[in-house]
N, C-alpha and C positions, 0 to 999 in steps of 0.2 A: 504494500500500500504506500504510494505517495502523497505526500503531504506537501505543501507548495506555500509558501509562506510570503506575502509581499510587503515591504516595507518602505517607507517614506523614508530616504536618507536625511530630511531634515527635525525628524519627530522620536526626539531620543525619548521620549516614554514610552511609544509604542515597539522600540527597540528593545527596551529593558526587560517590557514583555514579554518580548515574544524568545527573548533567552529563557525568562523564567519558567516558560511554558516549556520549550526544551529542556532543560534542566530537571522538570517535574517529570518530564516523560523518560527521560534518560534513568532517572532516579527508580521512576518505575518498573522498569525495564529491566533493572540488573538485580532488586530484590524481589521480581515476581518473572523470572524470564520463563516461564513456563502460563502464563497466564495474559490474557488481551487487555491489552492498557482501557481501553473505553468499557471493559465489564470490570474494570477493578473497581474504575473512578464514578462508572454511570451504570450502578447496576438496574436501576430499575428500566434500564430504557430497551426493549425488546429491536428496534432498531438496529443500533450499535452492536448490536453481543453479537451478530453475525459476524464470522470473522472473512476477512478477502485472503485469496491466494494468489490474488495478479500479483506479476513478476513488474509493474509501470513501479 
């Protein structure tokens, strides 16, 4: 699954963000690397919990 992230080079808060948001995923990802980040954080959402196996 890709994730495509666009940022304003002039908009350092939404920079900071969007590390943080990386950071949070990264973070999840090495202490649940057996489980899908969007069912850890959002379990209620039947949406999300599908997991993708595109190679994009």
């Amino acid at each position: 699954m890709a994730t495509y992230i666009f940022l304003d080079p002039n908009d350092i808060v939404q920079q900071q963000q969007a590390m943080a948001a990386v950071a949070a995923a990264t973070m999840n990802n090495t202490t649940n690397t057996n489980n899908n980040f969007f069912t850890n954080n959002i379990p209620n959402s039947t949406a999300l919990n599908k997991s993708s196996s595109s190679n994009d």
